[in-house]
C-alpha positions as CSV (number, residue, x, y, z in Angstrom):
1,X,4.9,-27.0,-0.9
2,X,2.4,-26.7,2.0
3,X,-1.3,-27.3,1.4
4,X,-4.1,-27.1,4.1
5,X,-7.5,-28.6,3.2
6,X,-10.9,-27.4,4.0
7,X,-14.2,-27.7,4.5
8,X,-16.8,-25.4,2.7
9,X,-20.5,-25.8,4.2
10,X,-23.7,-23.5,3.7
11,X,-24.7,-22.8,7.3
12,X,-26.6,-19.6,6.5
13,X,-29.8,-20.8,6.1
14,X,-31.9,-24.2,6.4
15,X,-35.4,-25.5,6.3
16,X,-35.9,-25.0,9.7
17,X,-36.4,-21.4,8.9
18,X,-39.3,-22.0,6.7
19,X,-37.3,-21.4,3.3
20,X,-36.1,-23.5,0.8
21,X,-32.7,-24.1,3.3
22,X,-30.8,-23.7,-0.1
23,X,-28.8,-19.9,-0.8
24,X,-28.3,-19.0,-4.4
25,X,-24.3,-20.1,-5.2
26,X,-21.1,-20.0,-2.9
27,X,-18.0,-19.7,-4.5
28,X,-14.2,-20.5,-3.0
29,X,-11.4,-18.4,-5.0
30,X,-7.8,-19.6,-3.7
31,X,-4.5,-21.0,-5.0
32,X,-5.1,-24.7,-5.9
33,X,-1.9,-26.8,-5.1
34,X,-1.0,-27.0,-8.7
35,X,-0.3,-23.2,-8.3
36,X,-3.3,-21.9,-10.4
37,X,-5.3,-19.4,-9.0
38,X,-9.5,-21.7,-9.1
39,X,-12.7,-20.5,-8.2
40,X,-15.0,-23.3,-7.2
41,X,-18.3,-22.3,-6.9
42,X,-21.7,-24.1,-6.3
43,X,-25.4,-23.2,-7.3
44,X,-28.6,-23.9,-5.0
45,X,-26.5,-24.6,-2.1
46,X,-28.7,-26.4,0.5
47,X,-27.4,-26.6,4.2
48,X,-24.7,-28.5,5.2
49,X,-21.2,-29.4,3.6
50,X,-20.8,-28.3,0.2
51,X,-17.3,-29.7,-1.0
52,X,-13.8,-30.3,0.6
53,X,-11.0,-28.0,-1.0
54,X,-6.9,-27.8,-1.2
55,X,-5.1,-24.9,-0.9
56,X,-1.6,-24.1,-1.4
57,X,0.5,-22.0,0.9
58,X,2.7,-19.6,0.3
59,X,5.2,-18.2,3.0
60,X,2.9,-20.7,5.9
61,X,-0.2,-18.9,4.5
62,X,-3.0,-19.4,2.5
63,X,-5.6,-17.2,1.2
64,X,-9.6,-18.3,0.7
65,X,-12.1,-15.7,-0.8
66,X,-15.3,-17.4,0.0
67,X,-18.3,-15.3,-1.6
68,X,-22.0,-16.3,-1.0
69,X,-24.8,-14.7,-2.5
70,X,-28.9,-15.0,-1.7
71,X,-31.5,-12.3,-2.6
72,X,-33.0,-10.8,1.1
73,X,-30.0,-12.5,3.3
74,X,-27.4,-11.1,2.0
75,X,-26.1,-7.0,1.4
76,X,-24.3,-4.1,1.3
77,X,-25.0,-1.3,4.0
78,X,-24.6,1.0,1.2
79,X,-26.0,-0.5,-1.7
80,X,-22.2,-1.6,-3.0
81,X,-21.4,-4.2,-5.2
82,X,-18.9,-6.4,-4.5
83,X,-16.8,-7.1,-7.1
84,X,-16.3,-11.5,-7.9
85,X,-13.4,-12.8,-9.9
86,X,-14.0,-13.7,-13.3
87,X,-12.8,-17.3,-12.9
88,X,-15.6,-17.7,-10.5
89,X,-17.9,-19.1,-13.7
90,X,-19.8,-16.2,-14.3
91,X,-20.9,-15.2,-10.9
92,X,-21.9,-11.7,-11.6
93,X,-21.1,-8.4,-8.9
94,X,-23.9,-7.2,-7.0
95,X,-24.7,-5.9,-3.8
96,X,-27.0,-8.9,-2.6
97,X,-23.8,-11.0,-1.7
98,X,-21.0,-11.2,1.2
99,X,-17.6,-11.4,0.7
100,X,-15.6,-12.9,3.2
101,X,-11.3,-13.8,3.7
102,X,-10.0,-16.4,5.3
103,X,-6.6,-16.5,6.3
């Protein structure tokens, strides 16, 4: 089948503003080609590229759920937690994090 392969970079912060330029853990959930559902997820994440990933697609798609969390950067409007997958290596749910898809 189809794979597309990707770049995963923290871009969020950096030492140019006055911080550490690192963000607490990223973690990439997708289908890896071998057709198992992987979370891939990174701790201390200074700026810049992180890793390069596979996906596999299904139907001419595939699916990324990239979460990033940081205390003070990152949070819910209404206090929410968003809610990780459990194959992303203990990465607990909490509200100081953002969830993003990418299609």
């Amino acid at each position: 089948g189809e794979t597309v392969t990707f770049s995963l970079k923290q871009v969020w912060r950096s030492t140019e503003d006055g911080e550490d330029g690192a963000v607490a853990w990223l973690a990439a959930d997708y289908e890896s080609p071998n057709g198992n559902l992987e979370c891939s997820r990174y701790n201390n994440v200074q700026t810049g590229h992180v890793s390069t990933l596979t996906a596999q697609c299904i139907d001419g798609w595939a699916i990324v759920d990239l979460y990033a969390q940081e205390n003070g950067l990152f949070g819910q409007l209404d206090g929410s937690d968003i809610l990780v997958p459990s194959a992303c290596n203990g990465a607990k749910n909490g509200s100081n994090m953002c969830h993003f898809r990418y299609v």
